[in-house]
N, C-alpha and C positions, 0 to 999 in steps of 0.2 A: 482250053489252054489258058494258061496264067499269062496276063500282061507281066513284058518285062521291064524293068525296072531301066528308067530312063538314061542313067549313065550308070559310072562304075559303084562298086560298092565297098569303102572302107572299115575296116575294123580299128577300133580304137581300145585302147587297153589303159584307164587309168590308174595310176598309183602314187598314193600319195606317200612320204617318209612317216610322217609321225602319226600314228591313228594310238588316240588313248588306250584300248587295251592289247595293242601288240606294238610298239613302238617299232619302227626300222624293217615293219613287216614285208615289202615287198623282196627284200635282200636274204630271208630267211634260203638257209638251204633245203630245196626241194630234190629227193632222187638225185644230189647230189651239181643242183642247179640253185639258182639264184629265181629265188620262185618268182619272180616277174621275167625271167626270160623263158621257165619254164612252161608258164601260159604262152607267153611268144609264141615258142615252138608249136606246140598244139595250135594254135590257131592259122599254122602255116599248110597244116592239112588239109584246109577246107578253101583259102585263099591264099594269092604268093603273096610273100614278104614285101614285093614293093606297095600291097594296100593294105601292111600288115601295122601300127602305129601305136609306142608308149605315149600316154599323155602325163607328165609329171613336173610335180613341183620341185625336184630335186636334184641338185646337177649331178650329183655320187649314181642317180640312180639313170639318170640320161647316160652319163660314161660307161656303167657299165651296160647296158643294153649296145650301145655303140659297139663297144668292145667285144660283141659276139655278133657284131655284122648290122643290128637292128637299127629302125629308125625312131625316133625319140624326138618329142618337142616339150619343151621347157611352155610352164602354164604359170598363171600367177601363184599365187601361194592363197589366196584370198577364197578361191573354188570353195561353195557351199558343199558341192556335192560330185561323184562321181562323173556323175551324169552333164553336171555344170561344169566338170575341165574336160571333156567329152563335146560339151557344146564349144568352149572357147577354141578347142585343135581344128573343128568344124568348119568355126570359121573360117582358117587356115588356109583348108582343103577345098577350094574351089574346085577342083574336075570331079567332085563325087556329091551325090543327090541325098543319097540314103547311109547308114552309118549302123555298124553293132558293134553295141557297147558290152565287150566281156571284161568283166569283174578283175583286179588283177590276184584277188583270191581262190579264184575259181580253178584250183588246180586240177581237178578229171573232168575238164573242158575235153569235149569232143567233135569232130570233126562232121561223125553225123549232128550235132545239137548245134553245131553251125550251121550246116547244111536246111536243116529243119526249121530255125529260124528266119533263112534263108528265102524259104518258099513262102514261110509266112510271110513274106515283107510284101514277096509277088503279089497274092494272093489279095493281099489286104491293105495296099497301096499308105491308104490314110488313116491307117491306127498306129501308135504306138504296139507294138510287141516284147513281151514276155515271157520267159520261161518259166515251166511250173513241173514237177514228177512231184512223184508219190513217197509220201513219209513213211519209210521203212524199221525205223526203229522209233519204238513207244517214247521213250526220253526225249526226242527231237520234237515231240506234239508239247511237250512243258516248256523247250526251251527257248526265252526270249533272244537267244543268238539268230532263232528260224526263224522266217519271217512265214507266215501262214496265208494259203490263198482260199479267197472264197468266190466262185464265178457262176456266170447263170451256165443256163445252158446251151447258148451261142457262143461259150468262150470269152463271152467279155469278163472282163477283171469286176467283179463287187465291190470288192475291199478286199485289205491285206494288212496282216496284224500279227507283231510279235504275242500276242496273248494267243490263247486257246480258242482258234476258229475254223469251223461254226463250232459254238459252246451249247451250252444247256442249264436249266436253273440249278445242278448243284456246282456247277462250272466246273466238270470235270472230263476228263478221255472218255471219248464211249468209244465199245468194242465196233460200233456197228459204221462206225463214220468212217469215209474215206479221206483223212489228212492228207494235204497235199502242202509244198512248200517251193518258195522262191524258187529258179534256179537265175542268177546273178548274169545274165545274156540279155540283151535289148535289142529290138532293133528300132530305128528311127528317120524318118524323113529330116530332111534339114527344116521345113515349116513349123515343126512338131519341138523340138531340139532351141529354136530359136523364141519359142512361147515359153520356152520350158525356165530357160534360160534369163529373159526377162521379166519372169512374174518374182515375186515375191514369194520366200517359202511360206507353205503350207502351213496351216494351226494342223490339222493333222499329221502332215506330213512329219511336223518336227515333233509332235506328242506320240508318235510312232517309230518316230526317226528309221523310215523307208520313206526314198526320193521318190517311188514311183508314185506314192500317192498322191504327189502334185499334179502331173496329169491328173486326177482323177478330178482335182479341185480346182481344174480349169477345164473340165468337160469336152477332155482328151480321150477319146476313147482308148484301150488298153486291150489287145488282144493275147488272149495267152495260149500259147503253144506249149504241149505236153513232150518235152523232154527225155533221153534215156537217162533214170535214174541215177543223181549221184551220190557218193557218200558223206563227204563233206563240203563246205568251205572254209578256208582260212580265217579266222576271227579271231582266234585268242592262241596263246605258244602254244597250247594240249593242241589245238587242231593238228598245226604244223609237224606235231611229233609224230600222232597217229597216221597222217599221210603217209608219211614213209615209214610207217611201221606198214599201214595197206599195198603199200608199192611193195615191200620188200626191201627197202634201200638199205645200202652198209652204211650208209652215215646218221642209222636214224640211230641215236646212243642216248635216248631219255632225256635228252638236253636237246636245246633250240640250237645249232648254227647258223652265222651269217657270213655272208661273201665277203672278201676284201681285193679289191681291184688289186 
């Protein structure tokens, strides 16, 4: 039986307004949502809404999340990283020990890959946690938007790299490798979160520009949890189009829309 987990467990959702190559991205319409309330929602599958929490630097995006019921905390504007305005809500939240951080691009966020993460935190008390599935399309092993996972075979994290990993001397795809790729869910002790938070970023971490690799460069152990398979994340407007070109959505019209309060 999995020890459980000392008090409650919150989810944290960050989003920032300005990310270089999608501007305004969290207010994109998803399925015909404001894709940061759209993760919300999914995320209320697996936990209620009152441990359910936007973390943003944005009052437009705090109001609207309000505006559909949600709880929202204003962060500095200063946050290196996801994971760093994730630590700063944390502080926050005194009645909760542990914390998962989903992406606020992570739109086929699922209930079970909460749940999964979940048992990993049980399980695994004092590692950080990460998601990982399996790279299903060839293009997504080239593409530096993926971030690529390489782990032994206790599931600790190796390394993780927008380049092609594991590679080979003519550093190209092989048929025979099993590519596997982020998937954008954490989970974390508050210990872990507070190291994270105070260290200085990573010479990796920022030559890869993936936060997780800071744990790794403070000798954070990194457990990763095998995921059900998703298709995208949000990174650039083409993601945001194709999502709801996959969902089916009537407002996906080859153009990006955004919310307006």
């Amino acid at each position: 039986e999995y020890p459980t987990l000392p008090k409650n467990v919150a989810i944290i959702i960050p989003a920032r307004i300005e990310s270089s190559r999608f501007p305004n991205k969290p207010l994109c319409m998803i399925d015909n949502l404001p894709m940061i309330e759209y993760v919300r929602r999914s995320c209320l599958s697996a936990i209620p809404s009152s441990d359910v929490y936007v973390a943003t630097d944005s009052q437009q995006i705090k109001e609207v999340v309000e505006s559909f019921g949600g709880n929202a905390i204003l962060t500095s504007e200063n946050c290196r990283t996801g994971t760093d305005r994730v630590a700063e809500v944390a502080n926050a939240l005194v009645d909760y020990s542990h914390f998962i951080n989903v992406q606020g691009d992570e739109v086929f966020v699922s209930a079970s890959q909460i749940r999964s993460t979940l048992d990993y935190m049980r399980r695994f008390p004092d590692s950080v946690i990460n998601g990982y599935c399996q790279i299903e399309e060839a293009i997504a092993v080239q593409s530096p938007n993926v971030p690529k996972v390489v782990m032994g075979t206790d599931g600790q994290l190796i390394y993780m790299s927008r380049a092609i990993v594991p590679s080979n001397k003519k550093l190209a795809v092989a048929d025979s490798v099993r590519y596997l790729k982020q998937v954008c869910i954490y989970g974390f002790n508050r210990n872990a979160l507070r190291s994270f938070a105070s260290a200085p970023t990573g010479s990796t971490e920022a030559q890869e520009d993936i936060e997780i690799l800071r744990f790794l460069e403070l000798g954070i152990p990194v457990k990763m949890v095998e995921l059900d398979p998703t298709p995208l994340a949000v990174d650039v407007p083409e993601d945001a189009i194709r999502a709801n070109q996959i969902m089916g959505a009537d407002s996906s019209l080859g153009e990006v829309q955004f919310y307006e309060l």
